[in-house]
N, C-alpha and C positions, 0 to 999 in steps of 0.2 A: 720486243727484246731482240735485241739484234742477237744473230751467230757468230760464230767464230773465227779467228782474221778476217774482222773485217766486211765479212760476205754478208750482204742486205736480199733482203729475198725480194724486195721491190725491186733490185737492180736486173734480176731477171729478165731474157727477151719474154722467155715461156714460163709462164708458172705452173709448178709443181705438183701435184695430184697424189693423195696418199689415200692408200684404202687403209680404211678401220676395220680390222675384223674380231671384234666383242662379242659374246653370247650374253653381257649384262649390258643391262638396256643402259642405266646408270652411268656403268664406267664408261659404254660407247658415246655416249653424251657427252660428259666432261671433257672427253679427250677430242671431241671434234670441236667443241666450241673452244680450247686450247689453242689447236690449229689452224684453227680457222680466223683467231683474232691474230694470229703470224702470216697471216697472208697464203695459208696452203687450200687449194682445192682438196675436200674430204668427199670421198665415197664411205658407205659403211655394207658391212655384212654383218650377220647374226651368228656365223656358223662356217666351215672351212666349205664347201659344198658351192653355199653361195657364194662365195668370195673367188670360184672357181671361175662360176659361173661372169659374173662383173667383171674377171679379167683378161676371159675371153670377148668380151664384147667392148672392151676400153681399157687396155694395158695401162695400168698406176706409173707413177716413177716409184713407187716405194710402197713398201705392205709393212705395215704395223698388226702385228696378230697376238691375241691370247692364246697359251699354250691349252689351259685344260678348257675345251670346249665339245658341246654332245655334234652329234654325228660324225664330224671331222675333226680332230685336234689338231694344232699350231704346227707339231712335227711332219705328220704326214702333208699339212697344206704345204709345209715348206720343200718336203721330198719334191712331191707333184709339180710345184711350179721352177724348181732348178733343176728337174728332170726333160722340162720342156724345150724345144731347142728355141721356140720364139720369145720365151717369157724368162730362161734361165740367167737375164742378165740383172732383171729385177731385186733390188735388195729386200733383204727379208728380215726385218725383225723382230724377237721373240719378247712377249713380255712376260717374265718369271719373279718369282719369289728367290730363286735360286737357294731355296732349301734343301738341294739332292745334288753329292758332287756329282751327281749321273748326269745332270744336266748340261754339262759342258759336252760332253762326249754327244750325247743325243742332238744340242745342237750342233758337232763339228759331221753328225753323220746324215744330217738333214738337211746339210749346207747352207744354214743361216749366216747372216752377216752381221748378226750384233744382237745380244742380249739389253735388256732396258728391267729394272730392277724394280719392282713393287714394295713401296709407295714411292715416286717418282719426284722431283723436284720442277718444276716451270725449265727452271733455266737448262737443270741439266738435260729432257728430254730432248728442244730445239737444239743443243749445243751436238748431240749425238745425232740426231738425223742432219744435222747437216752434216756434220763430219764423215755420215757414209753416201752420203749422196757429189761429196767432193772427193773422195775414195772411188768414186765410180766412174768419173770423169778420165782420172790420172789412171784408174784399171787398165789394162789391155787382155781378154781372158785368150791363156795362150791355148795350143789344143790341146785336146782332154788327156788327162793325164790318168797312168792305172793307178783303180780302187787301190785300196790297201788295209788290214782288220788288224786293230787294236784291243790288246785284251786289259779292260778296264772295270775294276771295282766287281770281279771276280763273271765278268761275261766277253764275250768278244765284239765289237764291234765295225760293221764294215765301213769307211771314210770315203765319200765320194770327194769330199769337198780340195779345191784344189790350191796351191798353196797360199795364195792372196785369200782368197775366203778363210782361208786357216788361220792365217797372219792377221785380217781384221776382226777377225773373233774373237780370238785372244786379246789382240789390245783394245778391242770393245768387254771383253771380260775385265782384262785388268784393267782400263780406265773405268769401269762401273763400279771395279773393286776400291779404286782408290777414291771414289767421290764417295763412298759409302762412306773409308776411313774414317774423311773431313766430316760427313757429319757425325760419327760415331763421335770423334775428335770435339768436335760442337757440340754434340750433344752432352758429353761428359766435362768440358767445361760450364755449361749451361748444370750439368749436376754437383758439380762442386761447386759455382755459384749458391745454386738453392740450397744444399746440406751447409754451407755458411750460413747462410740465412735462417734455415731454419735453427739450425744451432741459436742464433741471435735471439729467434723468437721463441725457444725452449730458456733462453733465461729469462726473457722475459714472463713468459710462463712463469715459471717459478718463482720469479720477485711479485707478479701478480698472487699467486697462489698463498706465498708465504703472508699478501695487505689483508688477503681477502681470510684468513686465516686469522688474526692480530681484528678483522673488521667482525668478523663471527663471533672471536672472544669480549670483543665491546660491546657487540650488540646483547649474546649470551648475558654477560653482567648485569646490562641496562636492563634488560626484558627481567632477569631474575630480581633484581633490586624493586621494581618498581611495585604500586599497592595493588592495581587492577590485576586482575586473573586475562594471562597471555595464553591462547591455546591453539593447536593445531592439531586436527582430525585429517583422519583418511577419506578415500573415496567413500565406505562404508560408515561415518561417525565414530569410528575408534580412536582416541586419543592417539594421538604419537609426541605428544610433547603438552606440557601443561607447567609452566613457573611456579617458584616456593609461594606464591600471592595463596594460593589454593588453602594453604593451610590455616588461613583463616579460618575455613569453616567447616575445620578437624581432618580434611585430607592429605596424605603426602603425594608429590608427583610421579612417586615411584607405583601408590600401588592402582593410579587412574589409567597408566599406560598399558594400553590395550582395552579397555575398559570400552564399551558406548557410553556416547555423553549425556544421553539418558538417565545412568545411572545415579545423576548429583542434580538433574531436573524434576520439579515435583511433576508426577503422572500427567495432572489436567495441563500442566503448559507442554510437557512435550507434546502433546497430542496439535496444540496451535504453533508448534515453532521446528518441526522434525520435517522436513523433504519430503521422506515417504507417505506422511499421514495426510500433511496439507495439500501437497500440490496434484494428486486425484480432485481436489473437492473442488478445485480452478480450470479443470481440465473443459477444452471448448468456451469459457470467458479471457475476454478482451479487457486486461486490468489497468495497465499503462504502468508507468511508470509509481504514478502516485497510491492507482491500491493495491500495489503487487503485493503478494503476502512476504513478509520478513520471515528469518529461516536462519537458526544456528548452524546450523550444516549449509550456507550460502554456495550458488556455483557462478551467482554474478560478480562482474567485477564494474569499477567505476563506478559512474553516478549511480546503476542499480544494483549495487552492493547494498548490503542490509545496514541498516542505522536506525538506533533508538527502538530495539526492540526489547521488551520487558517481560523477564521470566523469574521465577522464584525457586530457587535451590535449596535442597534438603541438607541442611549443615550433617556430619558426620556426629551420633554421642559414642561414646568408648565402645557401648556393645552393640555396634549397629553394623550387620552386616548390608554389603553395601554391592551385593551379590543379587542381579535384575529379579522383579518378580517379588522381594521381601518386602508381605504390606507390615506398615506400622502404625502408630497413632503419633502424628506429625505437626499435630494444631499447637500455634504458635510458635512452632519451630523452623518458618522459613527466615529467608531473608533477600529482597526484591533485589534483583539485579536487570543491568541495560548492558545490551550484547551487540556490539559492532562486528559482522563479519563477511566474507569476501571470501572467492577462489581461488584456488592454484592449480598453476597450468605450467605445462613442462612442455617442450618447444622439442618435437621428435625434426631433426635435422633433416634426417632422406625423405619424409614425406612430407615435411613442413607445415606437422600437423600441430595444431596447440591440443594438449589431452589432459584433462583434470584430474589432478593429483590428490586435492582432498579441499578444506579448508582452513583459513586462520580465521581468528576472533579475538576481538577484546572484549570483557567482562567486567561493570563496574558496578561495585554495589552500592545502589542509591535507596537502603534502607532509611537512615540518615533523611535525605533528602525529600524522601515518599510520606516518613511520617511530619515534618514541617510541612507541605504541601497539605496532608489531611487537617495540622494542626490548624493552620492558614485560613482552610476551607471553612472547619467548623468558627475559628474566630468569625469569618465573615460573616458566615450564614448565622452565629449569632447576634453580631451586629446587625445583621439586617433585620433577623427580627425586630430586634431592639428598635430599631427605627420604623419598623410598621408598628409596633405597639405602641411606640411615642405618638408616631403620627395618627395612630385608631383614637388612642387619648388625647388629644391635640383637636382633635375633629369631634370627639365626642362633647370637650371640654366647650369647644368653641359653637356646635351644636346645641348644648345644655344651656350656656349663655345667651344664647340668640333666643331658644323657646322660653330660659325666664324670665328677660325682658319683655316677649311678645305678653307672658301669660302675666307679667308686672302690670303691664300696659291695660289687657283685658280684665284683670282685677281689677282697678282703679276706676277704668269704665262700668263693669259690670255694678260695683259699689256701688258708682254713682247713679247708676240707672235703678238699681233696687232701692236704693232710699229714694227716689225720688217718688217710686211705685210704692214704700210701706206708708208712707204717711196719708194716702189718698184711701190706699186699701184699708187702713184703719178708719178712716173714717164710712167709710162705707159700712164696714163691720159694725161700727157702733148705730148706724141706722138701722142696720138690719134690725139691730138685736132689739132696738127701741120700737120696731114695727112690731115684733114680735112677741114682745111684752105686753102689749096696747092690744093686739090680735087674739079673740077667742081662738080657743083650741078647736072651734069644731067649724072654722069658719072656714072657706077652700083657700081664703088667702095663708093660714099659715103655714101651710105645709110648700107653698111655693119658697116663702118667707125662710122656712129651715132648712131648703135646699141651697138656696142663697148665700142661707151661712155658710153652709157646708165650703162651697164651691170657694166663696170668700174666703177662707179659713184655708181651704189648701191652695190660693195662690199666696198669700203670706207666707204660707210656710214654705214655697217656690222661692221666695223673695231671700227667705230667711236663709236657705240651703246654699243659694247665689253669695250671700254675703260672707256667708261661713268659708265657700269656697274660693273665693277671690280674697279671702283675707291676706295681709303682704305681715309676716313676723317677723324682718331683716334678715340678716345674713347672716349673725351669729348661729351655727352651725348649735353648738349645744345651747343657746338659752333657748331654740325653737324647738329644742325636743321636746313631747311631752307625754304621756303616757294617758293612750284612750283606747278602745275595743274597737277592734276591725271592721265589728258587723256596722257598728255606726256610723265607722263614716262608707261603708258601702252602701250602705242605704239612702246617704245624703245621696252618692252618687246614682243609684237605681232613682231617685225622685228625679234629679236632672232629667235621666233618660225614659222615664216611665210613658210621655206621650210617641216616641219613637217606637217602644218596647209593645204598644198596645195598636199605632199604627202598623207594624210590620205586623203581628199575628203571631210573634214572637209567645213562648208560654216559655217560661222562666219560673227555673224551679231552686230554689234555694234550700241548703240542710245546714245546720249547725252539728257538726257531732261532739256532742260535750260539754262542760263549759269552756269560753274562750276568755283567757284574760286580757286585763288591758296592757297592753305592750309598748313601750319610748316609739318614737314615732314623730317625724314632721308633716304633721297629720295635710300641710295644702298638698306637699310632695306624693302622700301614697296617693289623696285623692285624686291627681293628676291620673299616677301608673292604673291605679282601678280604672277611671275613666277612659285611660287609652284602650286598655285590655278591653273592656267590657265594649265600644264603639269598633274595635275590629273585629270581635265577634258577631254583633251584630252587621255591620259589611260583609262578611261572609254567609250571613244569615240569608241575605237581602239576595247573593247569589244562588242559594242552594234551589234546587226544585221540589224538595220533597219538605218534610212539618218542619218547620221551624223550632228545634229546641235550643232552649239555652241552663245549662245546671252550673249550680255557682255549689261550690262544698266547704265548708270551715271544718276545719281538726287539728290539736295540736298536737305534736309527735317529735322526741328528742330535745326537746326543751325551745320548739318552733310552732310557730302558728302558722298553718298552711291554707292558702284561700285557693282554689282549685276549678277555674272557670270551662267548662267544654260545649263546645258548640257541635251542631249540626252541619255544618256551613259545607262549602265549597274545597274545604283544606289548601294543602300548601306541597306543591312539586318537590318531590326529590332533594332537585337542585338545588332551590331554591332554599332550603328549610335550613342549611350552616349559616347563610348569610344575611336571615332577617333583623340580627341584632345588628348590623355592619351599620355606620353613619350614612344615610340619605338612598339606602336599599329597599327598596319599596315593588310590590306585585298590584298595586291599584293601579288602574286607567291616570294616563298622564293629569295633572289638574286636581285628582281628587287625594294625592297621598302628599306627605314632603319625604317620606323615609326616616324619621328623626324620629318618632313616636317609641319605637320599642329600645329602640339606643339611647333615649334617654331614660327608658323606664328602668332598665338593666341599669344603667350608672345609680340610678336614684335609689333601687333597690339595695346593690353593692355596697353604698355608701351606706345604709343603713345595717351592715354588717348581713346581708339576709341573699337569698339568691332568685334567681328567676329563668325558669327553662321551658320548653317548648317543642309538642310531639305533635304530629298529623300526617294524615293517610287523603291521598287528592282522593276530593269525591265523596269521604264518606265522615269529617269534621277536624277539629285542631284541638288540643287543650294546651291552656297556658296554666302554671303554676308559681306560685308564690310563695315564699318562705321569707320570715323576720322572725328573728329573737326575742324570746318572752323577757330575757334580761339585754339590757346594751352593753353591746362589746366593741367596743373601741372605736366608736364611729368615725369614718372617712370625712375628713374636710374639701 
């Protein structure tokens, strides 16, 4: 920045040297790299002392000094070096606040050459040093002229200073004073500039204030109008605002305010949805986003804000105080709600701190919606039974089909193969008996002869039990009913099985208790169910380690005939024991079961109006039981 008329300081032969003498390290800084970007050579001091010392050893053109500084201050530096006859020609200037009118006089008695005014401007400092440094030029100091004491601001003062130093002090006072004016002057248009302005921005304000006011009572409306329960708690969970939605379920907003939100929460969900309660039980787990716990009293905001959290609220009845603490009897008197809620945070401006103020929530009641969902559930989960029992009877159906063709098929053969063996077997019989006839009694042949018969006589009747059983009576469902006694055709069946029954070691014990009558009946059918029964008992038999028993029981009881088979055997797991009637569920070794046998017997039973059940203990046997009706009740097609 250049000085004044003109004068460039690079035009200099000699350049210019100014001692800084600051006691703040700060301001001595700023003000030599000032000077020193104008082209002046800077020395500094810390203190009057040094600065004494520096100009004895290398006289400045010019001394910039602070007045209040420790050991030495500005005034006595200034006394000392215009007391000097080598150095008194040196300009001295003071830099003052000029807060004391004492300070004019102190610098006219210190014989300074110009005040410089604290805080300073760039320009006007260069503009003042140079102007006393071209005052020093045009100077000529005539000789010394007598002191003289001035009594000023009620002390006296002695004046060394001689009349040019007097004359430049003053008009470096009053030109200090007058650039002061210009900015005061600056400054105070710079303040009526802004107090317009801010004026502008206070209507603004107010036209703001007045939207946001008119935007509060819109909002106010909507939030009151609407069905969901709107609410905002404190830091603490106290209400401070709650909409007329509340009064659905008998509260008014009047008497929740202040209240904790507790109060309208039933006990067991606060304890999953309160700050206090839950987030101890989180403390030291890493949850994310996804299993953060949800939280009516919420202090997050954005994506982990709480959403879709579900609690149930204790509707108000007329005498229900609603004061924390009152237990009641509450069953049935809830009603599900889903609670969206979020933080509030208030923006402290000087520390530009965000600090949570409390929070808001919306609350909607999805009672409504909670019992379609269970209604929904249960249609399903009926339905779906429905379709496993379709599909169990569907599989049983198609199961029952496939063993009555197999056992159509094996009738048909069996038939054929027993007549083919009674007509041979008759005739053998009739040999016999004609040997026999012809054979003394005492002779050794006929006692072989009546063994013979014997033997002959019970394969026939092997033959006869085959035929009985293989018989096919069609498909009409009632012309095949008939009415015969149990024991009989179990017997047919124990002949079937009698060479197995006597190979195994099996001892088979049969009771009748009572009389048994004869009962409707499709007598191939039960033979089948007896036969399966009594073949897996004996499989289990075949497994046991210990005596082989088998007891078969007749009785009848409630107007049923009950056949009551229990083995010894290996029994039946746990597990296994719900699922033996299931279609093709089977515990035999692969190859020896199909699992069709007791799921067809239970249909064939069922259909005969009668039922069939099954108990056992692994390891120590099984009993299966049988029940049909002495009279027919509405038999199953």
């Amino acid at each position: 920045m250049s000085p004044r008329k003109g004068i460039k300081i690079s035009d200099r032969k000699n350049p210019v040297t100014v001692l800084i003498v600051e006691d703040s390290p700060t301001q001595r800084a700023i003000l030599l790299q000032l000077l020193e970007s104008h082209g002046y050579h800077v020395a500094e001091a810390s203190h009057g002392r040094e600065a004494l010392k520096r100009i004895e050893i290398s006289p400045p053109d010019l001394i910039i000094s602070d007045i209040i500084m420790p050991t030495m201050d500005g005034y006595e530096l200034c006394n000392i070096v215009k007391s000097h006859p080598e150095h008194q020609h040196i300009p001295v200037v003071l830099l003052t606040a000029l807060t004391d009118r004492a300070d004019i006089v102190k610098g006219l008695a210190s014989s300074a050459d110009g005040f410089i005014t604290k805080p300073y401007s760039e320009k006007y400092l260069i503009e003042h040093i140079e102007t006393i440094l071209e005052n020093k030029k045009l100077r000529k100091i005539s000789p010394s002229e007598s002191a003289f004491e001035v009594f000023f601001a009620g002390e006296k003062h002695n004046i060394t200073a001689n009349r040019v130093q007097i004359t430049n002090l003053l008009l470096s006072t009053f030109e200090n004073a007058i650039h002061k004016n210009q900015e005061l002057n600056l400054l105070n248009r710079e303040l009526v500039e802004t107090k317009e302005k801010l004026a502008r921005l206070n209507e603004q304000l107010e036209y703001r204030l007045v939207e946001l006011k008119a935007s509060e009572a819109r909002f106010k409306n909507l939030v009151t109008t609407i069905p969901d329960i709107v609410y905002r708690i404190d830091a603490s969970g106290h209400f401070t605002f709650i909409n007329d939605a509340i009064r659905h379920i008998g509260y008014t907003p009047g008497e929740l305010i202040g209240k904790h939100f507790s109060t309208i929460v039933l006990p067991a969900d606060v304890e999953t949805a309160s700050r206090e309660i839950v987030l101890p039980k989180y403390e030291g787990l890493e949850t994310g986003d996804e299993g953060a716990p949800k939280l009516m009293d919420e202090r997050r905001t954005g994506g982990r804000k709480t959403t879709g959290l579900e609690i149930r609220l204790v509707p108000k009845s007329k005498d229900r105080d609603i004061s924390p603490g009152v237990v009641e009897n509450i069953e049935g008197d809830l009603v599900t709600m889903e609670v969206n809620s979020s933080g509030m945070y208030e923006v402290n401006p000087v520390k530009m701190l965000a600090i949570h103020i409390g929070s808001v929530g919306v609350i909607r009641d999805i009672t409504d919606r909670k019992r379609m969902e269970a209604a929904l559930k249960s249609a399903y989960d009926e339905m779906e039974l429905r379709v496993q029992k379709k599909t169990r009877e569907l599989q049983e159906a198609q199961a029952y089909l496939i063993q009555s063709e197999k056992m159509t098929a094996l009738g048909t053969l069996v038939a054929g193969i027993a007549h083919e063996l009674n007509n041979p077997l008759m005739g053998i019989l009739n040999f016999i008996q004609y040997c026999r006839k012809h054979t003394p009694g005492d002779d050794k042949k006929a006692l072989v002869l009546e063994n013979a018969e014997m033997e002959t006589n019970r394969s026939i009747g092997i033959v006869k039990n085959l035929l009985t059983f293989s018989r096919y009576e069609g498909t009409d469902h009632e012309t095949a009913m008939r009415r015969e006694c149990i024991t009989d055709v179990f017997d047919r069946v124990e002949s079937l099985l009698r060479y197995r029954i006597d190979k195994e070691n099996v001892v088979l014990t049969k009771t009748v208790d009572g009389v048994i009558p004869e009962i409707p009946m499709r007598v191939e059918e039960i033979q089948q169910v007896l036969l399966n029964i009594m073949s897996n008992a004996l499989d289990a038999l075949k497994l046991a380690p210990k005596e082989h028993l088998l007891n078969i029981l007749f009785f009848i009881e409630n107007g049923y005939v009950h056949i009551r088979v229990t083995d010894s055997g290996c029994g039946i797991a746990e597990e296994h024991i719900g699922r033996i009637f299931d279609p093709f569920f089977t515990t035999k070794p692969v190859g020896e079961g199909t699992g069709l046998g007791l799921s067809i017997s239970r249909n064939i039973i069922e259909r005969h109006g009668g039922t069939i059940t099954c108990t056992s203990t692994q390891a120590a046997g099984t009993t299966a039981e049988i029940s049909l009706p002495v009279q027919q009740k509405g038999v199953k097609r």
